[in-house]
Structures are given as C-alpha cells and as structure tokens.
MMTF fields as JSON, N, C-alpha, C and O atoms, coordinates in Angstrom:
{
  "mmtfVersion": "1.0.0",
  "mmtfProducer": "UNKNOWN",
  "numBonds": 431,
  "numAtoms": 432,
  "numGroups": 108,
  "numChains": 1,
  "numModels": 1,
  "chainsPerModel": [1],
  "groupsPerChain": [108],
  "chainIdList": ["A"],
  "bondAtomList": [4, 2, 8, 6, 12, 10, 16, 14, 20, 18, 24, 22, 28, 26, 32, 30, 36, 34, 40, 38, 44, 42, 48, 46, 52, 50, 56, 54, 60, 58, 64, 62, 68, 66, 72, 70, 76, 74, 80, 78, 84, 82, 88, 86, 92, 90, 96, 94, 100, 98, 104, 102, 108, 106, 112, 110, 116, 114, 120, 118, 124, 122, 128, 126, 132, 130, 136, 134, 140, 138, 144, 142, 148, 146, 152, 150, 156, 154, 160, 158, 164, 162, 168, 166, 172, 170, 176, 174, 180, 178, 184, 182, 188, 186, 192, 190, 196, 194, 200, 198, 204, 202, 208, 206, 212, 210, 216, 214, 220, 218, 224, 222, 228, 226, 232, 230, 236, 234, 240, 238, 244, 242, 248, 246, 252, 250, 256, 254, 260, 258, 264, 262, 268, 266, 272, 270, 276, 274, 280, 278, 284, 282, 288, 286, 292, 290, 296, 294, 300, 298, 304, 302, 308, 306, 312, 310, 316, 314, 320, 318, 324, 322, 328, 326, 332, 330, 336, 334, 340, 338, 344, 342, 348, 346, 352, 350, 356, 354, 360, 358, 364, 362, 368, 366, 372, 370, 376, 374, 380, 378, 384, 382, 388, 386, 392, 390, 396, 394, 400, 398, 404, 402, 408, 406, 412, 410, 416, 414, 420, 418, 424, 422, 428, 426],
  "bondOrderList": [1, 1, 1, 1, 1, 1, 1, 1, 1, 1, 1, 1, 1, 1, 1, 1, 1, 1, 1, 1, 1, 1, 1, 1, 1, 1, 1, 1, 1, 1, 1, 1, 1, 1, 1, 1, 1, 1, 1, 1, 1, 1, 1, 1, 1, 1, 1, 1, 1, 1, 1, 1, 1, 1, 1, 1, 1, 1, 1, 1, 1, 1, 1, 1, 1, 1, 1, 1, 1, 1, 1, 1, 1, 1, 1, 1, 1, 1, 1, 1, 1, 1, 1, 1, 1, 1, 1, 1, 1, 1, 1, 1, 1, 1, 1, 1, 1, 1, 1, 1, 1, 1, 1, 1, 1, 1, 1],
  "groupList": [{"groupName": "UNK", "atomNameList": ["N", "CA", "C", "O"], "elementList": ["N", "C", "C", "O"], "formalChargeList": [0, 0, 0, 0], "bondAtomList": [1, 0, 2, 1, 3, 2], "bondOrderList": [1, 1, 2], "singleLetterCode": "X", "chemCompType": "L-PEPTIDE LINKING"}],
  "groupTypeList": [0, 0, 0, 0, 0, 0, 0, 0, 0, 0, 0, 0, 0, 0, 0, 0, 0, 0, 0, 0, 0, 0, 0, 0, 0, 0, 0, 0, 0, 0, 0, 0, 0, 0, 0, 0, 0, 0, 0, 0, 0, 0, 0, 0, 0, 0, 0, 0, 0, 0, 0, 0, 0, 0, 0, 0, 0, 0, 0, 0, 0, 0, 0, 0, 0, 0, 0, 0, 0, 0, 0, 0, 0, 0, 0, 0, 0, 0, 0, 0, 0, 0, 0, 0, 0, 0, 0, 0, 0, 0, 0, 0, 0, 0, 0, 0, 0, 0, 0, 0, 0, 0, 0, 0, 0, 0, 0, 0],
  "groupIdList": [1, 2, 3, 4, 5, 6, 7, 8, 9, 10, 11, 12, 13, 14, 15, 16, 17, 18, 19, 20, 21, 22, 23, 24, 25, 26, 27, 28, 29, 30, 31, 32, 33, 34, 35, 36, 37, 38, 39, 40, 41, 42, 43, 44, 45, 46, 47, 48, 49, 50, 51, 52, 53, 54, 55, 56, 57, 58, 59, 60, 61, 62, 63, 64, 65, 66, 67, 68, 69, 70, 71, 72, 73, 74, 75, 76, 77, 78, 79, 80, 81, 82, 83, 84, 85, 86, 87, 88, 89, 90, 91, 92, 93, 94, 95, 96, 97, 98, 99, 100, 101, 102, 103, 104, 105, 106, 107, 108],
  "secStructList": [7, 7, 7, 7, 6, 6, 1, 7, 7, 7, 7, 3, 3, 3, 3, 3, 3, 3, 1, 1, 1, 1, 7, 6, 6, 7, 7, 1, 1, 1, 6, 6, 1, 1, 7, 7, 6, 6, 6, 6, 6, 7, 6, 6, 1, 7, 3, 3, 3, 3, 3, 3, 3, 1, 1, 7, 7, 4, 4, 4, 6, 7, 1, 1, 1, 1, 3, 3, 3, 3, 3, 1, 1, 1, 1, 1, 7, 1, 3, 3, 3, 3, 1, 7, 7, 3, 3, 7, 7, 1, 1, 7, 7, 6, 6, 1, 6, 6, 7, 3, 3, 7, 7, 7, 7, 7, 7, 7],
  "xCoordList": [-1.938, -3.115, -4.354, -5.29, -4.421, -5.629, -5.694, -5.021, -6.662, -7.041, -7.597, -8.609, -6.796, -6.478, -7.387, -7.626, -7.893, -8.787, -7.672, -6.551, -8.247, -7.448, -5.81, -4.885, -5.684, -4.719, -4.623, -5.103, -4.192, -3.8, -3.71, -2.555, -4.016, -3.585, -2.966, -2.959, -1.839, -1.064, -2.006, -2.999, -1.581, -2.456, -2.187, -2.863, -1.288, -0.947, 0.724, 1.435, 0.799, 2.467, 2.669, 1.755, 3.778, 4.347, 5.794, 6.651, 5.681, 6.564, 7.502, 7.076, 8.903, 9.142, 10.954, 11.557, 11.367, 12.733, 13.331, 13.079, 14.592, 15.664, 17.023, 17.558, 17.811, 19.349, 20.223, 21.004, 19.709, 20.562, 19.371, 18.266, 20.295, 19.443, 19.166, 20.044, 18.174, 17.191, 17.352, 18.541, 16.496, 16.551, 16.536, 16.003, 17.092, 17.513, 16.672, 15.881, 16.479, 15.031, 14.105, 13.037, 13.945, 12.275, 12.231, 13.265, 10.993, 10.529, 9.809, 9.113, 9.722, 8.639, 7.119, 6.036, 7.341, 5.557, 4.582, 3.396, 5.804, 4.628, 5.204, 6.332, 4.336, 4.38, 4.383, 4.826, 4.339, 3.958, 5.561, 5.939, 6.79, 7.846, 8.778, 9.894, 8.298, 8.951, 9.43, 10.631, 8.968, 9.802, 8.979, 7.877, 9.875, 10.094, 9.3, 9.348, 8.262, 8.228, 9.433, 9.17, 10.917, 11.719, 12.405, 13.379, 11.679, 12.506, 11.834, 12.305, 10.344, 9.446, 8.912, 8.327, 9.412, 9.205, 10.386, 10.185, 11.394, 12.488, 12.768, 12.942, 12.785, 13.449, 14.353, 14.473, 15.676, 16.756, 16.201, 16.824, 15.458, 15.418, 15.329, 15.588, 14.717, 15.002, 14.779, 15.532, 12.992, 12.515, 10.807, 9.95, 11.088, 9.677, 8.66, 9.304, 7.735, 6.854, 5.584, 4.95, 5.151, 3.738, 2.708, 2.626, 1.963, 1.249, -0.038, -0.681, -0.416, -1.692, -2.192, -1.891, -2.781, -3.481, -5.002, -5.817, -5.283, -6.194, -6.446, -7.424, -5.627, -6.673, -6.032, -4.998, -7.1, -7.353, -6.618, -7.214, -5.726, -4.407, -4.681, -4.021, -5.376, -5.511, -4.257, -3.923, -3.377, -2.203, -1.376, -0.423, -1.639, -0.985, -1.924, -1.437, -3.053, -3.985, -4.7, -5.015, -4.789, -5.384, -6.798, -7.512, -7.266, -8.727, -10.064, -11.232, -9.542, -10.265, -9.361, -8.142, -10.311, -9.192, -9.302, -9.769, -9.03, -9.071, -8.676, -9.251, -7.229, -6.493, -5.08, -4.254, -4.926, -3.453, -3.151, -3.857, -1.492, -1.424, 0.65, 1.488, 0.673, 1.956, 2.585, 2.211, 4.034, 4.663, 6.18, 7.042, 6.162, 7.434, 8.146, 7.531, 9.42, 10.004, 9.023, 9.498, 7.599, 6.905, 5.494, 5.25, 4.945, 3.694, 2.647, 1.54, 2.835, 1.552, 1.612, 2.098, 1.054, 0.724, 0.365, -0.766, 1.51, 0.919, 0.039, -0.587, -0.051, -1.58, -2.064, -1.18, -3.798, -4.168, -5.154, -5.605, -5.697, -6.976, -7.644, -7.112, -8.735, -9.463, -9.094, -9.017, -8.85, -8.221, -9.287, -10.388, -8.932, -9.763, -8.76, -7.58, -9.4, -9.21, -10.123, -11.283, -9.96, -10.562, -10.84, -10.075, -12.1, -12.316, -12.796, -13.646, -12.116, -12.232, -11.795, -11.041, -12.455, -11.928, -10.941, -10.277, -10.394, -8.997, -8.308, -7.082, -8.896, -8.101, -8.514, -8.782, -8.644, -8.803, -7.555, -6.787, -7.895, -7.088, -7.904, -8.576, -7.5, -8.505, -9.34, -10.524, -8.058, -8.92, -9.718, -10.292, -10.103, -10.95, -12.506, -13.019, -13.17, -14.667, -15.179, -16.022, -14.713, -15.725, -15.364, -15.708, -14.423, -13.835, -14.439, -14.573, -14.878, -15.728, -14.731, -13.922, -14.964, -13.949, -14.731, -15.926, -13.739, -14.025, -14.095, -13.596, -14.447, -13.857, -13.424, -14.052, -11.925, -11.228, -11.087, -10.361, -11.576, -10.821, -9.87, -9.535, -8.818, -7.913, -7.376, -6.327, -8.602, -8.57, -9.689, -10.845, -9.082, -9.657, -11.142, -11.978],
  "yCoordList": [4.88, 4.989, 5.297, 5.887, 4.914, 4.937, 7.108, 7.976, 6.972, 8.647, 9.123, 8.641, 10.411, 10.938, 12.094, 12.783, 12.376, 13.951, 14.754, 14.642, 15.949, 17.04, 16.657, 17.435, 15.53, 15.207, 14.784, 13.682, 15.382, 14.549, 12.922, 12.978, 11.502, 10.545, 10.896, 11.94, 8.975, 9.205, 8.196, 7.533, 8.27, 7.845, 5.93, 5.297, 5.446, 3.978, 3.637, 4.314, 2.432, 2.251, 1.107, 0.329, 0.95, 0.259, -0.471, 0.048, -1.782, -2.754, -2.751, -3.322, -2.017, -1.911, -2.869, -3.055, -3.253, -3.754, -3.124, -2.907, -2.959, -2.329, -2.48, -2.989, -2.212, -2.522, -1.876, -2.404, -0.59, 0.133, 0.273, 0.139, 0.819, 1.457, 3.185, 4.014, 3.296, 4.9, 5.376, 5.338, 5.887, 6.738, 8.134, 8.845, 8.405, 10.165, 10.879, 10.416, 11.767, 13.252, 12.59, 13.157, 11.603, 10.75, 11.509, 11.786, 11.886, 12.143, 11.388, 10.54, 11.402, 9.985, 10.817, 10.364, 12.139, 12.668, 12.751, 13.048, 12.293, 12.306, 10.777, 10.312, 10.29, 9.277, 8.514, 9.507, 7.785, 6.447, 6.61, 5.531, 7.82, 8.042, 7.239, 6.9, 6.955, 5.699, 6.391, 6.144, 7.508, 7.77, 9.832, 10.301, 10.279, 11.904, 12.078, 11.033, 13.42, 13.834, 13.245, 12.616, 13.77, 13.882, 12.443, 12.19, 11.591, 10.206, 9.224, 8.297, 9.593, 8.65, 8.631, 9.564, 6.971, 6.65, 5.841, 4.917, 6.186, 6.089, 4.471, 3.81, 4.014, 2.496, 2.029, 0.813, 3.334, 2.593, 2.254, 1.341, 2.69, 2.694, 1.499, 1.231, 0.592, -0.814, -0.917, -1.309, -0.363, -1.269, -2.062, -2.121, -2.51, -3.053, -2.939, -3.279, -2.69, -2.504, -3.119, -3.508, -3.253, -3.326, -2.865, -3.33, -2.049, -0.57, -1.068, -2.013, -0.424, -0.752, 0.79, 1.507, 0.919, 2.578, 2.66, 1.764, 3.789, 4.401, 5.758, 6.436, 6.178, 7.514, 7.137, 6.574, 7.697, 7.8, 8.79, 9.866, 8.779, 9.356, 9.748, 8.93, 10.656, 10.44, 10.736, 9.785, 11.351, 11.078, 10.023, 10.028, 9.034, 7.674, 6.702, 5.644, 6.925, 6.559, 5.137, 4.069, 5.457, 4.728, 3.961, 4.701, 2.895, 2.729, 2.81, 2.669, 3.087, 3.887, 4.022, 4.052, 4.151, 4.852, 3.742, 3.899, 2.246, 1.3, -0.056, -1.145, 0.476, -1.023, -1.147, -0.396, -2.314, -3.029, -2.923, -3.337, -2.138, -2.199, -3.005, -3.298, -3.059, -3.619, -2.37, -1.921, -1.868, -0.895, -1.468, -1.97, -1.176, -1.387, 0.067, 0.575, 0.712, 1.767, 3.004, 4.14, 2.79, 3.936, 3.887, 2.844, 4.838, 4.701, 4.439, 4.152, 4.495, 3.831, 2.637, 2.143, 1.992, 0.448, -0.392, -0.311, -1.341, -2.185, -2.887, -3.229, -3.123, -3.824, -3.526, -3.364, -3.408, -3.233, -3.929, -4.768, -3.864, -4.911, -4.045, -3.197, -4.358, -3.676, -4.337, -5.556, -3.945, -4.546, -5.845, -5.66, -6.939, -8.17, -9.278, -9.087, -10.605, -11.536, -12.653, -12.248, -14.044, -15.04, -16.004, -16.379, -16.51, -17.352, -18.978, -19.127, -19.83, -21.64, -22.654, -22.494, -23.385, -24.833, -24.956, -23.921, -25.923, -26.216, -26.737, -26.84, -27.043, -27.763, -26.646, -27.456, -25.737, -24.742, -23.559, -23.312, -22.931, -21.78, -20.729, -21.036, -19.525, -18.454, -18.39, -18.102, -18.858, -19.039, -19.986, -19.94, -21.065, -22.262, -21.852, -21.584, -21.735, -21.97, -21.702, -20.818, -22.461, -22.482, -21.756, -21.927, -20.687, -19.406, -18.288, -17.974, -17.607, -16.417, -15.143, -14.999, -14.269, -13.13, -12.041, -11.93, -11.45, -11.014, -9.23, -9.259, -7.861, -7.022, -6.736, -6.955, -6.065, -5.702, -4.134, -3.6, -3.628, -1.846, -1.677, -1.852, -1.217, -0.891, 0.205, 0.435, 0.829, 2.296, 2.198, 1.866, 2.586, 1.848, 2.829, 2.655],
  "zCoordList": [11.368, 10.55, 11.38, 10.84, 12.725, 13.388, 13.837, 14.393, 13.286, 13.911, 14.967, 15.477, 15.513, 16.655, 16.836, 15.845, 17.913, 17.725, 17.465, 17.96, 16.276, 15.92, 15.604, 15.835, 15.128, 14.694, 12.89, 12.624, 12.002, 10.871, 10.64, 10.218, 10.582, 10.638, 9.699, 9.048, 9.566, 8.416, 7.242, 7.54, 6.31, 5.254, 4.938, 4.128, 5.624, 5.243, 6.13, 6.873, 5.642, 5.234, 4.546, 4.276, 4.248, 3.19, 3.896, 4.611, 3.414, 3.634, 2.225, 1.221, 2.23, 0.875, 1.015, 2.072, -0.221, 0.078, -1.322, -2.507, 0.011, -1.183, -1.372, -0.387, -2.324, -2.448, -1.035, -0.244, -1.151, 0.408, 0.569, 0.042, 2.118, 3.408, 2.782, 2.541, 2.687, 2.816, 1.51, 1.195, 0.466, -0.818, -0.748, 0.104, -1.601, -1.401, -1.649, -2.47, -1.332, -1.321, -0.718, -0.949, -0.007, 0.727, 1.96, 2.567, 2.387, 3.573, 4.483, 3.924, 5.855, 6.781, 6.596, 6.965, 5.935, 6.314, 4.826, 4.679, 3.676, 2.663, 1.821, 1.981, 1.095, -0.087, 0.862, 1.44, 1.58, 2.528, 3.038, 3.495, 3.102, 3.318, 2.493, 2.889, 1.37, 0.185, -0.541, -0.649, -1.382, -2.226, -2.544, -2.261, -3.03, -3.133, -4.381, -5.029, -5.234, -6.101, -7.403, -8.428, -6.845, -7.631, -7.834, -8.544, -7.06, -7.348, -8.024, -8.684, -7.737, -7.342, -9.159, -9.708, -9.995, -10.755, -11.41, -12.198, -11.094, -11.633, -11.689, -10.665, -12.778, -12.748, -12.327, -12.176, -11.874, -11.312, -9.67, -9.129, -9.111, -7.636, -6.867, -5.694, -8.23, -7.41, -6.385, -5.493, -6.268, -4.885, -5.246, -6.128, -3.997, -4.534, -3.185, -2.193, -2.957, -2.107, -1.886, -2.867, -0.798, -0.688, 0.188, 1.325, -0.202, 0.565, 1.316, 0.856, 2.483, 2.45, 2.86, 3.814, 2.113, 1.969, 2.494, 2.271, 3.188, 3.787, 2.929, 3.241, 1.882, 1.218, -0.267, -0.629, -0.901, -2.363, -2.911, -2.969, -3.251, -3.709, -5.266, -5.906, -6.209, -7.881, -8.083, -8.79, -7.968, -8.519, -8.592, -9.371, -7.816, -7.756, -8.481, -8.88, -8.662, -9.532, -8.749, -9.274, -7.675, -6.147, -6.553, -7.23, -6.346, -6.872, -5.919, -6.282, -4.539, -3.367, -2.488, -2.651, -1.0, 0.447, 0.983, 2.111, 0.658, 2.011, 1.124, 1.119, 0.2, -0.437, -0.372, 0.147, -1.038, -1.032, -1.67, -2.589, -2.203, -3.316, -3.536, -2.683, -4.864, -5.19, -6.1, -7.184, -4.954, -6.047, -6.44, -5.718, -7.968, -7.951, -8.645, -9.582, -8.18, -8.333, -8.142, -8.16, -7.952, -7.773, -6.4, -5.794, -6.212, -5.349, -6.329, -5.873, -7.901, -8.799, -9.051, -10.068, -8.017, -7.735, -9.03, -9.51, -9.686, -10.399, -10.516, -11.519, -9.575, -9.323, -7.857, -7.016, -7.34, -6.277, -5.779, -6.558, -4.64, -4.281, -3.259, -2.543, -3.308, -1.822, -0.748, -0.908, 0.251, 1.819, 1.632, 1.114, 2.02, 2.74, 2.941, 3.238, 2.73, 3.219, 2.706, 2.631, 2.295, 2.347, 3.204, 4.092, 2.948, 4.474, 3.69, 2.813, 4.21, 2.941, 4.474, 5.434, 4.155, 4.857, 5.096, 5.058, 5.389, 6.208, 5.029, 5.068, 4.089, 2.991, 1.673, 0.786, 1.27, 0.179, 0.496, 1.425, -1.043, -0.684, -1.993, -2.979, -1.479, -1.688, -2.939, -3.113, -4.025, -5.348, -5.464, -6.552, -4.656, -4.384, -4.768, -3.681, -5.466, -5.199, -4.067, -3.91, -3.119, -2.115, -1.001, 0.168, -1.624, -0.185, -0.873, -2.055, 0.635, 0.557, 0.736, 1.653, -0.323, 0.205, 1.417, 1.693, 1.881, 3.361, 2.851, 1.726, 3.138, 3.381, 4.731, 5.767, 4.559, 6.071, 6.046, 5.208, 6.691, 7.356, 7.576, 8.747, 6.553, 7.674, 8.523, 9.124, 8.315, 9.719, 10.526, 10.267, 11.669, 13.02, 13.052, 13.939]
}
C-alpha cells in the first residue's frame, strides 16, 4: 500500500477466509486479488473478508479512500468504517462514553 516513485501502489488488502485454497478467475493485481468481475458476487463463494482500502472504488460502492470494510461473497462491503481506532481507560471499551475515536492512515 505504501507508494513508490513512479510506481502504481496497490490499493489495500484483505484478510479473507475460505472453504478451499484460491477462487477461480481471481487475479493478485486487481479486486484486492479476492475475487474476478465474473465471480465476484456470487453467494456460493463462501468467503468472508475484511478489507482495508486506500481508494474509493464507486463500483464497489466504497464510502472514501482510507476504510475498513466487511465483505461477504463480494468486494461490496456490508458494512464499512473509516480507518481508526479508539482510545478509553484501562477499564472501557470503545462503545464506552468516555473513548475517543482516533482517525488512522492507512497509506504511508
């Protein structure tokens, strides 16, 4: 993800789990290398993912270039968040009142 002079970065990656090893028609240089045009939606594929994206994708229907998102069988994230983090006492947890949300970059 971090960008290179005169180099393309890549746009994210994705931590995804699946029944087998590798899906058919996927490439490593487009869709976060998760899933193909021709696959990419399909309910049988039975995976589930979780992206962290650096570009605004409208066809995946992205809600900017710097979030997290949750896919299941597709790169159109059921749900997404802007990259961050919460910061709470030693005894809270994020939904607590009294934790501050953080924004994080995640391109360098």
């Amino acid at each position: 993800m971090a960008p290179t002079t005169n180099v393309l970065p890549g746009h994210g990656f994705v931590f995804h789990f699946t029944p087998i090893t590798g899906i058919d028609n996927t490439t490593s240089t487009q869709n976060l290398g998760l899933f193909s045009r021709a696959v990419g939606g399909n309910p049988t594929n039975s995976v589930f993912g979780v992206e962290f994206n650096i570009f605004r994708n409208e066809e995946f229907r992205d809600i900017n270039d710097n979030h997290v998102g949750i896919d299941v069988n597709s790169l159109t994230s059921v749900n997404s968040s802007e990259a961050g983090y919460h910061v709470c006492g030693l005894h809270c947890f994020y939904w607590d009142i009294d934790s501050e949300s953080k924004d994080l970059e995640l391109e360098l």
